[in-house]
N, CA, C and O atoms as a Tinker XYZ file with bonds, in Angstrom:
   504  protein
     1  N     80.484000   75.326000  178.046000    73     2
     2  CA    80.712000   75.258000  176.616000    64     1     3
     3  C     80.192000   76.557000  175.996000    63     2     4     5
     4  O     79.077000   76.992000  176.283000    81     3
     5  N     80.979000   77.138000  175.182000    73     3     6
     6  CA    80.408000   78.041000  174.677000    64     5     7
     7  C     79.391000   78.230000  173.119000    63     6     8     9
     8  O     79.412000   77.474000  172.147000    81     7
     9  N     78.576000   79.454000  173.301000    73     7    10
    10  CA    77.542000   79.394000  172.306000    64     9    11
    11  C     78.411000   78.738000  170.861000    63    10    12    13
    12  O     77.990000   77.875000  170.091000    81    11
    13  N     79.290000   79.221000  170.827000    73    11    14
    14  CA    79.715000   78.825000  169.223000    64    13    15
    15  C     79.558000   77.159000  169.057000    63    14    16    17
    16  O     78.972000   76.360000  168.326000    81    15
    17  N     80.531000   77.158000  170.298000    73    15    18
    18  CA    80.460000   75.243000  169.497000    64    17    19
    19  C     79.168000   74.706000  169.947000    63    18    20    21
    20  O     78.968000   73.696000  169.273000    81    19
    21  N     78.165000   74.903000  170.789000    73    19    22
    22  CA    76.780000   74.485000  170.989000    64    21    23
    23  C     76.206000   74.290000  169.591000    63    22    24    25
    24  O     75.830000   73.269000  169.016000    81    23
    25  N     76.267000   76.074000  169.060000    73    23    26
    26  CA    75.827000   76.094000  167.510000    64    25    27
    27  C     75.989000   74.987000  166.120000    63    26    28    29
    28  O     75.321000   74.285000  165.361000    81    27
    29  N     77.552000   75.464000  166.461000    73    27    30
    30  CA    77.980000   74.463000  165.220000    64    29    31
    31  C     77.925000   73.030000  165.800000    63    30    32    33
    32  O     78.222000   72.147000  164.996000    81    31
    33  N     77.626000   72.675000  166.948000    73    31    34
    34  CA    77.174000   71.076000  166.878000    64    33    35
    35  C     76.182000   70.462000  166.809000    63    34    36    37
    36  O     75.964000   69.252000  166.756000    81    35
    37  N     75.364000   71.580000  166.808000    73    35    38
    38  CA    73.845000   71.241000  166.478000    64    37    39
    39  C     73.760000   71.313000  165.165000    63    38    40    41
    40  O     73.091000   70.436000  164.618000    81    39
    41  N     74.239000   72.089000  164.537000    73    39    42
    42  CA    74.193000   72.316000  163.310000    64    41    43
    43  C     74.817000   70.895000  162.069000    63    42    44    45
    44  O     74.260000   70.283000  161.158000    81    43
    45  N     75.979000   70.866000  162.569000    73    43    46
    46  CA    76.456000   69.138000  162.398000    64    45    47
    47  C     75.958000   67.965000  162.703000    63    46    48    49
    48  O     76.384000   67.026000  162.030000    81    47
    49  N     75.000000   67.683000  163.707000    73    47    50
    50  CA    74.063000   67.112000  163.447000    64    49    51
    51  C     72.978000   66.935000  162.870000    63    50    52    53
    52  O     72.472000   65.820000  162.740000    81    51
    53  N     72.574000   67.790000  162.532000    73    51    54
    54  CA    71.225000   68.562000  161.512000    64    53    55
    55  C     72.198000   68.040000  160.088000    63    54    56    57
    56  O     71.524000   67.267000  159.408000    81    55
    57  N     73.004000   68.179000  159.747000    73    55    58
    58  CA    73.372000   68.351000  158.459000    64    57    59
    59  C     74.088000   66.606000  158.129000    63    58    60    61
    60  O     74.209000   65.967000  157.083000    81    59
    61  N     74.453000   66.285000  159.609000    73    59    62
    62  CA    74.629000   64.726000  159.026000    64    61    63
    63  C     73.616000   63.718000  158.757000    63    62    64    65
    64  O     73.707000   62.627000  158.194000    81    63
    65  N     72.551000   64.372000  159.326000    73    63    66
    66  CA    71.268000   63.397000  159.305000    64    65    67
    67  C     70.972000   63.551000  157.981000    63    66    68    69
    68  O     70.779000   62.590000  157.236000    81    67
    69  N     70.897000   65.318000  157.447000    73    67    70
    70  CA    70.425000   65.288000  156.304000    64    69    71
    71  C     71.461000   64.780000  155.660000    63    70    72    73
    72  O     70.762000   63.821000  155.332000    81    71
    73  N     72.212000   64.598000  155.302000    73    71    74
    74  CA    73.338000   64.050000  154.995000    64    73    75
    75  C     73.053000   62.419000  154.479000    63    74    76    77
    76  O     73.278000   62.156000  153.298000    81    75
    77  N     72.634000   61.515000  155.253000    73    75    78
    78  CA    72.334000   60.610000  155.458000    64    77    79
    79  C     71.180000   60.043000  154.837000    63    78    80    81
    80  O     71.205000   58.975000  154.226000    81    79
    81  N     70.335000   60.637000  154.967000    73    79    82
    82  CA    68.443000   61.014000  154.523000    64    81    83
    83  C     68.656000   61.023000  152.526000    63    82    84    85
    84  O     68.160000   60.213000  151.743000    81    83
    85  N     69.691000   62.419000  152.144000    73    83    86
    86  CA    70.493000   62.481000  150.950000    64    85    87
    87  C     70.640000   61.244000  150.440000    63    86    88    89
    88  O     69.793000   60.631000  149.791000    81    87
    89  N     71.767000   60.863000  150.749000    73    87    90
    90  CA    72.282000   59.938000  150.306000    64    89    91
    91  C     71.129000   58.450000  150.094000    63    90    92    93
    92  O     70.646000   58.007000  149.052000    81    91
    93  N     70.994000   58.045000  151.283000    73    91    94
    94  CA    69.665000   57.019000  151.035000    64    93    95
    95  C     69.019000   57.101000  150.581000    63    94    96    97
    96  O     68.523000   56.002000  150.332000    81    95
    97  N     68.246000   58.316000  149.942000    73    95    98
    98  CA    67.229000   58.262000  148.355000    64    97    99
    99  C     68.020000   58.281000  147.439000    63    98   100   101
   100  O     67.686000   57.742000  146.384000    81    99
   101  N     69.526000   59.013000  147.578000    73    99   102
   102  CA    69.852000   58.755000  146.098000    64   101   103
   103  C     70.506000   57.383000  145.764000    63   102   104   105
   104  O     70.543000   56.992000  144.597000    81   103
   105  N     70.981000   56.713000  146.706000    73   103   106
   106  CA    71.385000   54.811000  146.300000    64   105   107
   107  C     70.711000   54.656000  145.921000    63   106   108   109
   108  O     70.720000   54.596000  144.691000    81   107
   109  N     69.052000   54.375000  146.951000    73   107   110
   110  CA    67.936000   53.667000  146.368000    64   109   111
   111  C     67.642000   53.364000  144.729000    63   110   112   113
   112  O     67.587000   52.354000  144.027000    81   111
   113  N     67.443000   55.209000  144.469000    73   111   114
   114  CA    67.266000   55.372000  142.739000    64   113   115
   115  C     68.843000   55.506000  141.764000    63   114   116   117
   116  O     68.986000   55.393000  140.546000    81   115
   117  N     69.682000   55.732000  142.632000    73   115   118
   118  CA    70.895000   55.498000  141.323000    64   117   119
   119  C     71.817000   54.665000  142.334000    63   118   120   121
   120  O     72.336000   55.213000  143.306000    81   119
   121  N     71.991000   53.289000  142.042000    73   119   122
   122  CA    72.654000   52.540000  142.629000    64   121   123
   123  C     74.320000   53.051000  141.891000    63   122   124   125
   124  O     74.680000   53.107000  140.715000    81   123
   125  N     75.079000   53.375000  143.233000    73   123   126
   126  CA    76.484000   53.640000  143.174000    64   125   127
   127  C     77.421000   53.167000  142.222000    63   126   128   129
   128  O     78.163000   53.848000  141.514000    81   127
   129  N     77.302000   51.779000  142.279000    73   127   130
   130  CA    78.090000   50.819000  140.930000    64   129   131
   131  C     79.671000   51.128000  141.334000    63   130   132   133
   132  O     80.423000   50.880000  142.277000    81   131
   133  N     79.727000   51.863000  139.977000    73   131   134
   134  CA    81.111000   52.603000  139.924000    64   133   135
   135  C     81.437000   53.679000  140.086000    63   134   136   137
   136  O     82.580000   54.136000  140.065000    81   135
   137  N     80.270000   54.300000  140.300000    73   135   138
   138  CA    80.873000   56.350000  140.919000    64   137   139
   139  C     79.618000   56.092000  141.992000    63   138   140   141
   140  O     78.744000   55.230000  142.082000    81   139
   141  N     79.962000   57.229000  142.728000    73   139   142
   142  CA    79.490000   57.657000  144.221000    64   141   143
   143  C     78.582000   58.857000  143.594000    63   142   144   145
   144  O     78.631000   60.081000  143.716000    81   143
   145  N     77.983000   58.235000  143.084000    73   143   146
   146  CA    76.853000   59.793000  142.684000    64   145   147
   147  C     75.943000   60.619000  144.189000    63   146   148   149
   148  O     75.941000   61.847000  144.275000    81   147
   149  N     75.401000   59.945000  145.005000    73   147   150
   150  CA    75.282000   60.312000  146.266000    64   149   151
   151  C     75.904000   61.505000  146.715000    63   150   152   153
   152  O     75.571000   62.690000  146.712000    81   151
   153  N     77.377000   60.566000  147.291000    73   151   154
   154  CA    78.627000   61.666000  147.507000    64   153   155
   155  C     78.501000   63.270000  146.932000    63   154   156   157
   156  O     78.413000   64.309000  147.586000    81   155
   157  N     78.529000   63.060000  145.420000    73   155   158
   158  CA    79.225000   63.707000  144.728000    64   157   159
   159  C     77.878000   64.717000  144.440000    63   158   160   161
   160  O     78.102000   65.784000  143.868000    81   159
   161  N     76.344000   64.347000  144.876000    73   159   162
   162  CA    75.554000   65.417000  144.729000    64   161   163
   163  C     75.084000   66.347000  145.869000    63   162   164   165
   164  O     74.326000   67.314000  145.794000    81   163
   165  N     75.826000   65.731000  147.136000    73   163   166
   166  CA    75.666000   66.160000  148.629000    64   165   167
   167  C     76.578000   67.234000  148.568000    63   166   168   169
   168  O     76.151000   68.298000  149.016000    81   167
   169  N     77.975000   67.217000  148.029000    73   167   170
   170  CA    79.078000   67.538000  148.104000    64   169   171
   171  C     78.718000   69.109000  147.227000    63   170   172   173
   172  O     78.777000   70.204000  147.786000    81   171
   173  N     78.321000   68.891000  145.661000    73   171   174
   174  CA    77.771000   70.057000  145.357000    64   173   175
   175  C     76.642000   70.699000  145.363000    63   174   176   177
   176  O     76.547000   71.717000  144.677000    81   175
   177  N     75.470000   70.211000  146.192000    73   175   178
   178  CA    74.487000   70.982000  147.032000    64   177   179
   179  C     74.754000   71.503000  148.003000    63   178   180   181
   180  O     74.157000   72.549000  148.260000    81   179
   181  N     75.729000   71.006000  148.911000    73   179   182
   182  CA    76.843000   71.337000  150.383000    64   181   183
   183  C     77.279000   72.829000  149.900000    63   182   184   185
   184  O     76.847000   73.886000  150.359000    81   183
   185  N     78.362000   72.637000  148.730000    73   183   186
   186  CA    78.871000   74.016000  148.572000    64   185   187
   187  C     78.241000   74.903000  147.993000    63   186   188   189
   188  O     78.592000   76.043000  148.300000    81   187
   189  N     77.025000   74.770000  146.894000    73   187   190
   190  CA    76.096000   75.574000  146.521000    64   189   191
   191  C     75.458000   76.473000  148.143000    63   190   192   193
   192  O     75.508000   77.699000  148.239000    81   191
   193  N     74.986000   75.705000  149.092000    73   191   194
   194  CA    74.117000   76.321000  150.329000    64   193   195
   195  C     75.139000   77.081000  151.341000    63   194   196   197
   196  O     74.875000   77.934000  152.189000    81   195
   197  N     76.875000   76.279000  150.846000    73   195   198
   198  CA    77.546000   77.085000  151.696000    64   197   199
   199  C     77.879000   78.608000  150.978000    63   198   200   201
   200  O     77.895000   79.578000  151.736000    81   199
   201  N     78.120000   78.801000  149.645000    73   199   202
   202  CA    78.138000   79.803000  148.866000    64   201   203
   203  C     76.947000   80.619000  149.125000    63   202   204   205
   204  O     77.146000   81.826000  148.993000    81   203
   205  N     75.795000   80.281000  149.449000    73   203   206
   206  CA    74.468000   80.929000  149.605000    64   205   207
   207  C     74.544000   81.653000  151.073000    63   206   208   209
   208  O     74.533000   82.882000  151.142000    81   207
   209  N     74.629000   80.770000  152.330000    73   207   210
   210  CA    74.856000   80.931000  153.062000    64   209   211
   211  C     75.589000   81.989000  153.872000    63   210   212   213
   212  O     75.212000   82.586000  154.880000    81   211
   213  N     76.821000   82.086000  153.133000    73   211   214
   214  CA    77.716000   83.400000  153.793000    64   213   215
   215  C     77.344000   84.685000  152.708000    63   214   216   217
   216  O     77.729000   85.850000  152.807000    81   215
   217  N     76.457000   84.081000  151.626000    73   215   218
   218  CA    76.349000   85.904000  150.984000    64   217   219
   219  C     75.068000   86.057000  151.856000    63   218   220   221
   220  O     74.930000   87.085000  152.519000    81   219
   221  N     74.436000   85.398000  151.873000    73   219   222
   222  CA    73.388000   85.854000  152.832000    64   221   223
   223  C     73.260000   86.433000  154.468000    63   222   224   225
   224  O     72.320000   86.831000  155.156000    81   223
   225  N     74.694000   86.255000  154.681000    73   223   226
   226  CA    75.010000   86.477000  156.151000    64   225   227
   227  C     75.622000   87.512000  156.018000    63   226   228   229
   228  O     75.191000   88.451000  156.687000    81   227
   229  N     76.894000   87.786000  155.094000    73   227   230
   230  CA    77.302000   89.389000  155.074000    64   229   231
   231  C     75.620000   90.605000  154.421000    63   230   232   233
   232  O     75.283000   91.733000  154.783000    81   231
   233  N     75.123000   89.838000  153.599000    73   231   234
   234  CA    73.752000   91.015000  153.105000    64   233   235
   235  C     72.788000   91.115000  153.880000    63   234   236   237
   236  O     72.028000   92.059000  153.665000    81   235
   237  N     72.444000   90.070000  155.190000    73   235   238
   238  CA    71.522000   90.865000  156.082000    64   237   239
   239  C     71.931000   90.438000  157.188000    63   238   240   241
   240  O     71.001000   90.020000  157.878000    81   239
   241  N     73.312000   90.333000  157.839000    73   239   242
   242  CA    73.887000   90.616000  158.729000    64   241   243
   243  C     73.490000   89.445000  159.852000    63   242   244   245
   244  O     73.035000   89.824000  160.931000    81   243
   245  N     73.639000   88.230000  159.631000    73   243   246
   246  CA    73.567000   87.420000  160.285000    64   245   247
   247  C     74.373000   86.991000  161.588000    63   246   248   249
   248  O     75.409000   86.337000  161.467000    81   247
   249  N     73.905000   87.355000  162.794000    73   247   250
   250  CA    74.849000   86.704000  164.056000    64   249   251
   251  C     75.697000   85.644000  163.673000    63   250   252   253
   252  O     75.351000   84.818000  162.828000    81   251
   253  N     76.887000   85.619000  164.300000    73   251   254
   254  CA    78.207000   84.963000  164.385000    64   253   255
   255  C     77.929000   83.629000  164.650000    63   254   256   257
   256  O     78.766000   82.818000  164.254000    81   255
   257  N     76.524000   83.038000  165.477000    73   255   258
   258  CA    76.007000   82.513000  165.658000    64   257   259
   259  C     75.202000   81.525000  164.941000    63   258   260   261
   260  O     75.150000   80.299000  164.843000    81   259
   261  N     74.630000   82.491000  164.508000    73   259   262
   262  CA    73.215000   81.725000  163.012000    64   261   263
   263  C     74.662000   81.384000  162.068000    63   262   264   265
   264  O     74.793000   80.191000  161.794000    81   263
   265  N     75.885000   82.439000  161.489000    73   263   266
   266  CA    76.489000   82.063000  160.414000    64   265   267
   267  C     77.214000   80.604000  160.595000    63   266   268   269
   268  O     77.086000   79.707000  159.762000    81   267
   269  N     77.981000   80.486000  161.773000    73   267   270
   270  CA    78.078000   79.586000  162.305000    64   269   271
   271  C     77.436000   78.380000  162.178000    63   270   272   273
   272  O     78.082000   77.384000  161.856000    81   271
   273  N     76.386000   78.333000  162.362000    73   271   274
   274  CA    75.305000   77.367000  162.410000    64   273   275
   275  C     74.793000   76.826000  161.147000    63   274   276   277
   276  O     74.544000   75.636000  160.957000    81   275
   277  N     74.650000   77.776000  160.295000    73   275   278
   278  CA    75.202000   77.371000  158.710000    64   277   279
   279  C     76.166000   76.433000  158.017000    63   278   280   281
   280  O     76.087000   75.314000  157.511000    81   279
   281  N     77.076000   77.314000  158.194000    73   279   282
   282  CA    78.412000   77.022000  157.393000    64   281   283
   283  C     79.488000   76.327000  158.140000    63   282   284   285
   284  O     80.583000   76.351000  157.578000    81   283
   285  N     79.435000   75.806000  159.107000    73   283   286
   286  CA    80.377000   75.075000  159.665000    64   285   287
   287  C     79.524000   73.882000  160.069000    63   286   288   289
   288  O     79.634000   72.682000  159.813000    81   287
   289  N     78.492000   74.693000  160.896000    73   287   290
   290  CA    77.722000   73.088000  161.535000    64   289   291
   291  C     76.948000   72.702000  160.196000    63   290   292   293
   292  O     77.434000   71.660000  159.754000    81   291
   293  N     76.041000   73.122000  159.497000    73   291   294
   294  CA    75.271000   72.531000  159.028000    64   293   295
   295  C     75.755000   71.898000  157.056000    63   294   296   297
   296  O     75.442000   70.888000  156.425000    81   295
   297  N     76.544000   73.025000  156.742000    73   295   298
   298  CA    76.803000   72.304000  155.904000    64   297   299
   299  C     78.119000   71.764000  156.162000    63   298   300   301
   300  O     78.382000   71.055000  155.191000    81   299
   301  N     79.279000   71.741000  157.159000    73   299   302
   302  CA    80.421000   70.738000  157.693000    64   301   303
   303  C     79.705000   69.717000  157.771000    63   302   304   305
   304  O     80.206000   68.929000  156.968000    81   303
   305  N     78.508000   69.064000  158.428000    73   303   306
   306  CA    77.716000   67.687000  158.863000    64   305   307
   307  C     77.102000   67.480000  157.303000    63   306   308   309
   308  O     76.820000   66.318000  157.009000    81   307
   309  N     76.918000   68.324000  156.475000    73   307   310
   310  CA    76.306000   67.831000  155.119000    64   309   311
   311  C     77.472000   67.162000  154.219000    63   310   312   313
   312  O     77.414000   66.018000  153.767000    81   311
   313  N     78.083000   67.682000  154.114000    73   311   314
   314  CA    79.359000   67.688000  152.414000    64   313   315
   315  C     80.119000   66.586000  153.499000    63   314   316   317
   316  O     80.382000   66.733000  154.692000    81   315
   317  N     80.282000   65.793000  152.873000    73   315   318
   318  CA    81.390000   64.807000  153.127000    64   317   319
   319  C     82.782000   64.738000  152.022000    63   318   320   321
   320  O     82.970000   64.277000  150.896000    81   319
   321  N     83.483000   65.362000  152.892000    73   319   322
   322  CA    84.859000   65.179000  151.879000    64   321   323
   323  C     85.515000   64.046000  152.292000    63   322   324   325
   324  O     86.184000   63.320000  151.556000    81   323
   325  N     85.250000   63.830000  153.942000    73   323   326
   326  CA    86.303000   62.171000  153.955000    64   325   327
   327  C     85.516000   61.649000  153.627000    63   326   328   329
   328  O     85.433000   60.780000  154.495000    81   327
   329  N     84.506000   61.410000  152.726000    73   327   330
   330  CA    83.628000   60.154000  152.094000    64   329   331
   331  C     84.522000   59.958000  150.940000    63   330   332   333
   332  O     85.202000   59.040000  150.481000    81   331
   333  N     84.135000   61.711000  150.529000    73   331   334
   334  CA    84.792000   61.771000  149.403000    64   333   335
   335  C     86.382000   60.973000  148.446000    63   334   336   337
   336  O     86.701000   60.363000  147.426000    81   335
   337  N     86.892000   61.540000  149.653000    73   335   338
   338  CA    88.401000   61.120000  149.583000    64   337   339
   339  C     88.119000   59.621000  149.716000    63   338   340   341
   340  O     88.381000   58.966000  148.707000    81   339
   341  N     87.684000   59.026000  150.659000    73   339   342
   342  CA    87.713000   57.719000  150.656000    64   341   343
   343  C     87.449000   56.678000  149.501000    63   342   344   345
   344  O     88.197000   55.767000  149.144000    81   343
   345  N     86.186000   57.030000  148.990000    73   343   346
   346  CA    85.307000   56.562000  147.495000    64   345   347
   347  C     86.573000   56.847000  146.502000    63   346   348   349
   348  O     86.857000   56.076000  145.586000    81   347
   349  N     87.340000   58.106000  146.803000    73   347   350
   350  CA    88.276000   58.157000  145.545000    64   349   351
   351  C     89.164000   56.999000  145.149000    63   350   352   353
   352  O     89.457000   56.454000  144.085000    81   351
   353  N     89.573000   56.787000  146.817000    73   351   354
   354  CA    90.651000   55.968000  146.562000    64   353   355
   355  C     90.612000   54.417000  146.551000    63   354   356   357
   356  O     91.537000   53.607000  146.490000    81   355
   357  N     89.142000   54.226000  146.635000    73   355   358
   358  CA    88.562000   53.002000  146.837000    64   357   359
   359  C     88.560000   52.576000  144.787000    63   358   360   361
   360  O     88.801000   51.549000  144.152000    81   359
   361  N     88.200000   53.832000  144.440000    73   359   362
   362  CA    87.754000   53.836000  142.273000    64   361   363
   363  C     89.497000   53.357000  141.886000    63   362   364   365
   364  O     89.737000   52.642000  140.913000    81   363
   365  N     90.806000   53.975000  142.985000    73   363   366
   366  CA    91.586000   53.559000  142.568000    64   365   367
   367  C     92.019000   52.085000  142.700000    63   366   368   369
   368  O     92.327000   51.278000  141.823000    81   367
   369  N     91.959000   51.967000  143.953000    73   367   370
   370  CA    92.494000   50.567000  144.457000    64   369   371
   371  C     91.442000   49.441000  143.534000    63   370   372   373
   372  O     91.656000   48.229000  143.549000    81   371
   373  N     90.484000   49.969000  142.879000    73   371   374
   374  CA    89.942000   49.152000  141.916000    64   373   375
   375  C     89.936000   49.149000  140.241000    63   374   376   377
   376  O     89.163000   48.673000  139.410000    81   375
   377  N     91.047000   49.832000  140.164000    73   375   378
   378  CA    91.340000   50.026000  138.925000    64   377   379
   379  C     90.222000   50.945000  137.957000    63   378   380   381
   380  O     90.019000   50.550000  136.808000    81   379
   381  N     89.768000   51.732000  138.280000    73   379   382
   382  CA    88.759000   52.937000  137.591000    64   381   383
   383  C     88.920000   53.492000  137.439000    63   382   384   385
   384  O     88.205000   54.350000  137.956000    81   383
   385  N     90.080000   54.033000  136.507000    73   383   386
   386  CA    90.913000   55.009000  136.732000    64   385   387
   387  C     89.852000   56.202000  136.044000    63   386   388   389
   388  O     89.458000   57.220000  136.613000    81   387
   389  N     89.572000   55.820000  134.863000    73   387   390
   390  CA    88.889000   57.180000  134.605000    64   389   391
   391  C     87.689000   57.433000  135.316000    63   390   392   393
   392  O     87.376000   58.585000  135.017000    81   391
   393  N     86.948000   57.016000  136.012000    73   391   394
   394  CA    85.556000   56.977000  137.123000    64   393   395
   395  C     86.239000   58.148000  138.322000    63   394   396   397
   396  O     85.767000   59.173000  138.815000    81   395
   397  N     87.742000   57.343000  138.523000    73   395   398
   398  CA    88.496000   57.616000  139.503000    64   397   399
   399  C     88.895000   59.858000  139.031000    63   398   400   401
   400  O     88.983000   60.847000  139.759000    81   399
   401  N     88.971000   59.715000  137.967000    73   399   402
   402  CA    89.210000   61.241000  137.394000    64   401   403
   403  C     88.178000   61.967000  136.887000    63   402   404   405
   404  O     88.222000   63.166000  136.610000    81   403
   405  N     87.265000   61.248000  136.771000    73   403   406
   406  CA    86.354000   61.740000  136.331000    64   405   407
   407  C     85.098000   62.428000  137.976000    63   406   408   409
   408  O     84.584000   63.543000  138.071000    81   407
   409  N     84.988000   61.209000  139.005000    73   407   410
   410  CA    84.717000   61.944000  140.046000    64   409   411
   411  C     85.628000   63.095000  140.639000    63   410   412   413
   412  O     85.096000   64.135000  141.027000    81   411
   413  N     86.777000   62.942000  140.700000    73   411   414
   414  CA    87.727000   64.014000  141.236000    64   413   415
   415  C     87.594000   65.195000  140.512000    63   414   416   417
   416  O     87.637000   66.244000  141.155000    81   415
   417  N     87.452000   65.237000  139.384000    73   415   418
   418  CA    87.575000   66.780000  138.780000    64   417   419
   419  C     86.084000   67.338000  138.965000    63   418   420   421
   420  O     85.882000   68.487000  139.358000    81   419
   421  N     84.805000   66.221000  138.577000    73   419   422
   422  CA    83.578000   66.949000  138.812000    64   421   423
   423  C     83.001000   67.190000  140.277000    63   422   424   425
   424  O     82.027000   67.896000  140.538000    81   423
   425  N     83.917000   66.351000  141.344000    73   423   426
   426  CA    83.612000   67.202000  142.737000    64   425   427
   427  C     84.275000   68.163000  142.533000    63   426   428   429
   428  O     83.493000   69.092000  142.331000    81   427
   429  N     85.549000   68.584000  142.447000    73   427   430
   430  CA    85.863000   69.914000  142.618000    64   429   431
   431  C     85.583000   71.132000  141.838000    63   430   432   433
   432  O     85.593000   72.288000  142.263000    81   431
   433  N     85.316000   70.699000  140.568000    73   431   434
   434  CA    85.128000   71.676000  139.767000    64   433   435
   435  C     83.441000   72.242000  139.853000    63   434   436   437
   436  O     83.102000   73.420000  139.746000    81   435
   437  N     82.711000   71.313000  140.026000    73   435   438
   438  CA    81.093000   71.397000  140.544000    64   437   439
   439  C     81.225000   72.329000  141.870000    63   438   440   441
   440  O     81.147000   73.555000  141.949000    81   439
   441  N     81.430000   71.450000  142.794000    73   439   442
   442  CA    81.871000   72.487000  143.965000    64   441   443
   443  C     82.089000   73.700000  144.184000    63   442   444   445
   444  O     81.418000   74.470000  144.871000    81   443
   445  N     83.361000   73.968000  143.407000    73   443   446
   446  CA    83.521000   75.532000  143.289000    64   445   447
   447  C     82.750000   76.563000  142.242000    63   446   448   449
   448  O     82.870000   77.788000  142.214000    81   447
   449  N     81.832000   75.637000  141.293000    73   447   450
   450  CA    80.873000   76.275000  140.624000    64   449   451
   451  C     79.915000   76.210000  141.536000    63   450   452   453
   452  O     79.711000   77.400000  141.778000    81   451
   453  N     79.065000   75.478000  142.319000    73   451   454
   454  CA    78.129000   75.360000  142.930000    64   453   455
   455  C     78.324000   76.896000  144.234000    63   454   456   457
   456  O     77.565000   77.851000  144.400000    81   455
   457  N     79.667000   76.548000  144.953000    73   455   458
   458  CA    79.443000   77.542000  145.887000    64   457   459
   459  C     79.660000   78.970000  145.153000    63   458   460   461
   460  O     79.408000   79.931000  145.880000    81   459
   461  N     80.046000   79.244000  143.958000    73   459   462
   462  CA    80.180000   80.237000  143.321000    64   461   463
   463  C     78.741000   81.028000  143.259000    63   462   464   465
   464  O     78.602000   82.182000  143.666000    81   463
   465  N     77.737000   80.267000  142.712000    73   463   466
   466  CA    76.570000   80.254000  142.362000    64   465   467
   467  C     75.663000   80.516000  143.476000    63   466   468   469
   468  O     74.671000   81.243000  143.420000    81   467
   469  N     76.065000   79.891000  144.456000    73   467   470
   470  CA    74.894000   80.163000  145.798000    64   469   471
   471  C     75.468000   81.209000  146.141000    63   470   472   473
   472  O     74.549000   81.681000  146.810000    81   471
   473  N     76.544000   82.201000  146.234000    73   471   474
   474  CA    76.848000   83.382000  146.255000    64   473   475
   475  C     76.564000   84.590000  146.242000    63   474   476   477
   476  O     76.516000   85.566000  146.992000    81   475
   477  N     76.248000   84.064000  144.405000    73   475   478
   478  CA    75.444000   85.250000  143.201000    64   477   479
   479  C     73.866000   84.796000  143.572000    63   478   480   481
   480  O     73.016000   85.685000  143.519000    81   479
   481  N     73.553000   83.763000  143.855000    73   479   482
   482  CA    72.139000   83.953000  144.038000    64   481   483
   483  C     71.679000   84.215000  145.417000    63   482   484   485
   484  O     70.496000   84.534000  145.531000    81   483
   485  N     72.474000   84.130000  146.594000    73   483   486
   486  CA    72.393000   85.332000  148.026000    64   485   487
   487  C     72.682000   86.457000  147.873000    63   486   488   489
   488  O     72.072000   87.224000  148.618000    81   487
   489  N     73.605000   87.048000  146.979000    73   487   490
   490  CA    73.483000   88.692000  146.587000    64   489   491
   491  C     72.508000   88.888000  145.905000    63   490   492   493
   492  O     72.241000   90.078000  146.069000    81   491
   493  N     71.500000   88.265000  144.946000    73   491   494
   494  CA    70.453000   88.633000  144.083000    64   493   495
   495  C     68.970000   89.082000  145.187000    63   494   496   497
   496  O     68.331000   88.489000  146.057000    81   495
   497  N     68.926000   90.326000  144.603000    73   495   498
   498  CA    67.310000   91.132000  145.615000    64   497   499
   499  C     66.365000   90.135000  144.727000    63   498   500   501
   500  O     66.079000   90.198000  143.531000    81   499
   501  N     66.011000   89.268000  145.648000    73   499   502
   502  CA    64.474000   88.691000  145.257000    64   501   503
   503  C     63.499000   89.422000  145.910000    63   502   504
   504  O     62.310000   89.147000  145.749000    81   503
């Protein structure tokens, strides 16, 4: 087997646990109800660390390896999009419609602000 997928499967495990770990404190204190708040804060911490992640790998030159180990294994095993998708269509098949639009636009639109953001703050010289 080669180093890459060793990487990224370690890394996917690391990130589903945390994944998991996530989510179970956040039910505990915000019970799901009618939106997947869990989901939907894994999902834009996921792409915030993946946005972080690759600016930090092109600015100090991170092995193919470590980036890898990041952004595929670790935050692929974090962000759940087939949760995602699933919970969506679960808000539909239960008539929620606006829960149902209202999670869909703020995962994606969070998301792509979030990984935007971990970006600009891996290019920033601290």
């Amino acid at each position: 087997m080669s180093n890459a997928l060793i990487t990224i499967f370690l890394g996917g495990g690391i990130g589903s646990v945390m994944r998991f770990g996530v989510q179970a404190v956040m039910n505990g204190r915000i019970p799901p109800l009618f939106f997947p708040w869990a989901t939907l804060g894994v999902n834009v911490a996921g792409s915030f660390l993946i946005g972080l992640f690759y600016a930090l790998s092109a600015r100090f030159g991170f092995s193919d390896e470590t980036r890898l180990f990041l952004t595929t294994g670790l935050c692929g095993g974090f962000t759940t999009f087939s949760t995602f998708s699933q919970e969506s269509l679960t808000l539909l098949r239960q008539g929620h419609y606006a829960a149902f639009a209202l999670y869909t636009l703020a995962s994606v639109a969070a998301g792509i602000a979030a990984a935007l953001a971990g970006g600009w703050v891996g290019k920033a010289h601290v």
